[in-house]
C-alpha positions as CSV (number, residue, x, y, z in Angstrom):
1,X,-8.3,12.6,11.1
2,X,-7.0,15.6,13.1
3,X,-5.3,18.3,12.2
4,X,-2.8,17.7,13.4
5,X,-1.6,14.4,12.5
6,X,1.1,14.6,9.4
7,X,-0.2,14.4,5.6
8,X,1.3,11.5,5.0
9,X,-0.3,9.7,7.8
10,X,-4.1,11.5,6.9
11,X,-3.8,10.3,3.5
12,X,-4.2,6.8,4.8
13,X,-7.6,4.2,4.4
14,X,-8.2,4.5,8.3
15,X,-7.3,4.3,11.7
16,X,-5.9,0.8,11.7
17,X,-3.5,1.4,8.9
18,X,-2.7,4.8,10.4
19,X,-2.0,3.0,14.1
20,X,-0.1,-0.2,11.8
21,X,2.3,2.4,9.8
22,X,2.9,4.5,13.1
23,X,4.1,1.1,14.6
24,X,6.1,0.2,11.9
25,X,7.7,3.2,11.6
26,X,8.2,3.0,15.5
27,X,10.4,-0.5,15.3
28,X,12.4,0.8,12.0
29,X,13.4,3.8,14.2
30,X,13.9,2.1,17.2
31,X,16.1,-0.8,15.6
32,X,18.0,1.7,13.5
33,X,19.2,3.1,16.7
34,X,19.6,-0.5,18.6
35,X,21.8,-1.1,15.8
36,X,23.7,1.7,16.0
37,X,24.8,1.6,19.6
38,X,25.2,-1.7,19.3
39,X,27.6,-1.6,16.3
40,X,28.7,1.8,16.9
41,X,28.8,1.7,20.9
42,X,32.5,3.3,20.8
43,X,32.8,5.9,18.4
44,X,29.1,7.2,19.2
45,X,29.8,7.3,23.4
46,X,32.9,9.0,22.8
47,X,31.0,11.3,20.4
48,X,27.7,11.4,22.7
49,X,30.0,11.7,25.8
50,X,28.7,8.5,27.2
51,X,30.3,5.3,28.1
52,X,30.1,2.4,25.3
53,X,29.1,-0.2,27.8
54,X,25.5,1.9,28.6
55,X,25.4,2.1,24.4
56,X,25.4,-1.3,24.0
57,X,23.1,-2.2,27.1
58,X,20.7,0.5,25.8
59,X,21.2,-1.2,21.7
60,X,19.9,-4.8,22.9
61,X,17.5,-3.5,25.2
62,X,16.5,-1.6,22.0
63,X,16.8,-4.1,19.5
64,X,14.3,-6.5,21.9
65,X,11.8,-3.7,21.9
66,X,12.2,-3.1,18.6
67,X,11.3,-6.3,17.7
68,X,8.8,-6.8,19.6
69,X,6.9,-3.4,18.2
70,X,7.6,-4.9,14.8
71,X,5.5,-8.0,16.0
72,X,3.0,-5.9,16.8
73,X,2.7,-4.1,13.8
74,X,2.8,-7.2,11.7
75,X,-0.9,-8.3,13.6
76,X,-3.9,-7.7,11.0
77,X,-5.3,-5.9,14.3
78,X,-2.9,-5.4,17.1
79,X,-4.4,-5.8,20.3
80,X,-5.7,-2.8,22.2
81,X,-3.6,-4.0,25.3
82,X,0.3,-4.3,23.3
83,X,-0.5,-0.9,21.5
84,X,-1.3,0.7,25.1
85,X,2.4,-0.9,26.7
86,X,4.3,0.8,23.6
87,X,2.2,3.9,23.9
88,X,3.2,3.5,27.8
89,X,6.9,2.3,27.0
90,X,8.0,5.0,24.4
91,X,6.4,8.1,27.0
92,X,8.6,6.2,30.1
93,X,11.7,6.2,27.6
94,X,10.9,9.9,27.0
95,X,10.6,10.9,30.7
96,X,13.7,8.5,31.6
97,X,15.5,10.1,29.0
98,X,15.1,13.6,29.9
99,X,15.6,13.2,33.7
100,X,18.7,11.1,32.9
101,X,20.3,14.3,31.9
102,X,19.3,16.0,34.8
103,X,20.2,12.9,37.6
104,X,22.8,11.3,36.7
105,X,24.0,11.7,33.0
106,X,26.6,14.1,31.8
107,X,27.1,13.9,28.2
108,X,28.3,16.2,25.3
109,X,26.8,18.6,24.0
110,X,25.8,16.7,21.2
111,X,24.7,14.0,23.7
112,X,22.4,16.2,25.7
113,X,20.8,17.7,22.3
114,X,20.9,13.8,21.1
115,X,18.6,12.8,24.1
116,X,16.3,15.4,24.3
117,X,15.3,14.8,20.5
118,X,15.0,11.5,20.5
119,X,12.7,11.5,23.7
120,X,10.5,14.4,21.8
121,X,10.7,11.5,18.9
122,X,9.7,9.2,21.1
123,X,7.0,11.3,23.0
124,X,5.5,12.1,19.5
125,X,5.6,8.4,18.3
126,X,3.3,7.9,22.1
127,X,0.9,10.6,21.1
128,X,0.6,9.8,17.4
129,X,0.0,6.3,18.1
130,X,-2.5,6.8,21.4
131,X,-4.6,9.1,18.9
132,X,-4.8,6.7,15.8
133,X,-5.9,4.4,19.0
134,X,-8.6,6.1,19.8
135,X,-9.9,7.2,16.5
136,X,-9.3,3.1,16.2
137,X,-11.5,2.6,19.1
138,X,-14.2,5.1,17.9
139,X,-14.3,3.9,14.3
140,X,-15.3,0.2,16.0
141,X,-18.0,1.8,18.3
Protein backbone atom coordinates (compact mmCIF):
# COMPACT_ATOMS: atom_id res chain seq x y z
CA UNK A 1 0.00 0.00 0.00
CA UNK A 2 1.30 3.51 -0.68
CA UNK A 3 1.54 6.26 1.30
CA UNK A 4 -0.52 7.84 0.14
CA UNK A 5 -3.60 6.04 -0.14
CA UNK A 6 -6.10 7.02 3.02
CA UNK A 7 -5.98 4.83 6.41
CA UNK A 8 -9.02 3.63 5.96
CA UNK A 9 -8.48 2.19 2.62
CA UNK A 10 -4.65 0.67 3.85
CA UNK A 11 -6.27 -1.03 6.54
CA UNK A 12 -7.97 -3.26 4.05
CA UNK A 13 -7.11 -7.43 3.22
CA UNK A 14 -5.77 -6.39 -0.29
CA UNK A 15 -5.86 -4.85 -3.42
CA UNK A 16 -9.14 -6.32 -4.58
CA UNK A 17 -11.09 -5.28 -1.62
CA UNK A 18 -9.25 -1.86 -1.73
CA UNK A 19 -10.18 -1.49 -5.81
CA UNK A 20 -14.07 -3.19 -4.73
CA UNK A 21 -14.65 -0.46 -1.73
CA UNK A 22 -13.10 2.39 -3.99
CA UNK A 23 -15.92 1.35 -6.53
CA UNK A 24 -18.49 1.18 -4.18
CA UNK A 25 -17.83 4.17 -2.78
CA UNK A 26 -17.63 5.66 -6.44
CA UNK A 27 -21.48 4.61 -7.32
CA UNK A 28 -22.85 5.79 -3.70
CA UNK A 29 -21.26 9.21 -4.58
CA UNK A 30 -22.13 9.26 -7.96
CA UNK A 31 -25.91 8.19 -7.30
CA UNK A 32 -26.18 10.49 -4.37
CA UNK A 33 -25.55 13.27 -6.74
CA UNK A 34 -27.82 11.68 -9.78
CA UNK A 35 -30.38 11.81 -7.31
CA UNK A 36 -30.01 15.07 -6.29
CA UNK A 37 -30.18 16.83 -9.64
CA UNK A 38 -32.60 14.73 -10.47
CA UNK A 39 -35.01 15.44 -7.48
CA UNK A 40 -33.48 18.67 -6.75
CA UNK A 41 -32.86 19.91 -10.48
CA UNK A 42 -34.70 23.48 -9.59
CA UNK A 43 -33.79 24.65 -6.39
CA UNK A 44 -29.99 23.35 -6.98
CA UNK A 45 -29.66 25.19 -10.73
CA UNK A 46 -31.01 28.19 -9.35
CA UNK A 47 -28.54 27.80 -6.45
CA UNK A 48 -25.61 26.47 -8.76
CA UNK A 49 -26.52 29.13 -11.35
CA UNK A 50 -27.37 26.53 -13.89
CA UNK A 51 -30.42 25.65 -15.81
CA UNK A 52 -32.56 22.65 -14.21
CA UNK A 53 -33.00 21.00 -17.60
CA UNK A 54 -28.85 20.31 -17.84
CA UNK A 55 -29.47 19.08 -13.81
CA UNK A 56 -31.66 16.66 -14.69
CA UNK A 57 -29.87 15.45 -18.05
CA UNK A 58 -26.64 15.34 -16.06
CA UNK A 59 -28.81 13.23 -12.84
CA UNK A 60 -29.91 10.23 -15.32
CA UNK A 61 -26.84 10.31 -17.13
CA UNK A 62 -25.52 9.89 -13.58
CA UNK A 63 -27.84 7.60 -12.09
CA UNK A 64 -27.05 5.10 -15.38
CA UNK A 65 -23.34 5.35 -14.52
CA UNK A 66 -23.83 5.02 -11.24
CA UNK A 67 -25.41 1.94 -11.65
CA UNK A 68 -23.44 0.56 -13.69
CA UNK A 69 -20.13 1.21 -11.30
CA UNK A 70 -22.31 -0.46 -8.66
CA UNK A 71 -22.42 -3.61 -11.01
CA UNK A 72 -19.13 -3.51 -11.19
CA UNK A 73 -18.28 -3.43 -7.73
CA UNK A 74 -20.74 -6.17 -6.93
CA UNK A 75 -18.28 -8.68 -9.32
CA UNK A 76 -16.08 -11.08 -6.87
CA UNK A 77 -13.35 -9.72 -9.41
CA UNK A 78 -14.27 -6.97 -11.66
CA UNK A 79 -12.79 -7.24 -14.88
CA UNK A 80 -9.53 -5.34 -15.64
CA UNK A 81 -11.30 -3.78 -18.85
CA UNK A 82 -14.76 -2.13 -16.87
CA UNK A 83 -12.39 -0.92 -13.96
CA UNK A 84 -10.07 0.82 -16.82
CA UNK A 85 -13.60 2.66 -18.68
CA UNK A 86 -14.53 4.11 -15.03
CA UNK A 87 -11.00 4.92 -14.28
CA UNK A 88 -11.13 6.56 -18.02
CA UNK A 89 -14.92 7.89 -17.45
CA UNK A 90 -14.47 9.66 -14.01
CA UNK A 91 -10.86 11.51 -15.37
CA UNK A 92 -13.15 12.70 -18.77
CA UNK A 93 -15.98 13.88 -16.25
CA UNK A 94 -13.09 15.78 -14.43
CA UNK A 95 -11.52 17.36 -17.48
CA UNK A 96 -15.18 18.08 -18.99
CA UNK A 97 -16.02 19.52 -15.86
CA UNK A 98 -13.37 21.88 -15.49
CA UNK A 99 -13.28 23.16 -19.21
CA UNK A 100 -17.07 23.56 -18.95
CA UNK A 101 -16.42 26.46 -16.71
CA UNK A 102 -14.03 27.90 -18.89
CA UNK A 103 -16.19 27.23 -22.62
CA UNK A 104 -19.37 27.54 -22.12
CA UNK A 105 -20.65 27.46 -18.46
CA UNK A 106 -21.34 30.44 -16.28
CA UNK A 107 -22.49 29.46 -12.96
CA UNK A 108 -22.58 30.94 -9.37
CA UNK A 109 -20.11 31.16 -7.43
CA UNK A 110 -21.15 28.38 -5.58
CA UNK A 111 -21.50 26.57 -8.90
CA UNK A 112 -18.04 27.16 -10.13
CA UNK A 113 -16.53 26.09 -6.54
CA UNK A 114 -19.31 23.15 -6.89
CA UNK A 115 -17.58 21.91 -10.19
CA UNK A 116 -14.20 22.25 -9.55
CA UNK A 117 -14.56 19.98 -6.27
CA UNK A 118 -16.42 17.42 -7.53
CA UNK A 119 -14.08 17.00 -10.62
CA UNK A 120 -10.98 16.93 -8.04
CA UNK A 121 -13.47 14.16 -6.31
CA UNK A 122 -13.81 12.63 -9.33
CA UNK A 123 -10.07 12.88 -10.48
CA UNK A 124 -9.13 11.35 -7.00
CA UNK A 125 -11.71 8.45 -7.30
CA UNK A 126 -9.58 7.88 -11.11
CA UNK A 127 -6.30 7.79 -9.37
CA UNK A 128 -7.23 5.86 -6.19
CA UNK A 129 -8.84 3.34 -8.16
CA UNK A 130 -6.07 3.10 -11.19
CA UNK A 131 -3.50 2.52 -8.25
CA UNK A 132 -5.43 -0.28 -6.28
CA UNK A 133 -5.46 -1.54 -10.06
CA UNK A 134 -2.21 -1.96 -10.40
CA UNK A 135 -1.18 -3.09 -7.07
CA UNK A 136 -4.25 -5.62 -8.24
CA UNK A 137 -2.33 -6.42 -11.23
CA UNK A 138 1.03 -6.83 -9.38
CA UNK A 139 -0.39 -8.93 -6.50
CA UNK A 140 -1.62 -11.57 -9.43
CA UNK A 141 1.88 -11.54 -11.19
Amino acid sequence: MSATQPASLARTSGPQSVLHRLLVLDAVVTGVNALAYLSLSGPLGRFLGVGSGLLSGLGALLAVYAAAVGLLASRRHPPTLGVRAVIETNLAWAVVSCAALVLWLEPSAAGAVWAVLQALVVAGFALFQHMALKSRQLSQD
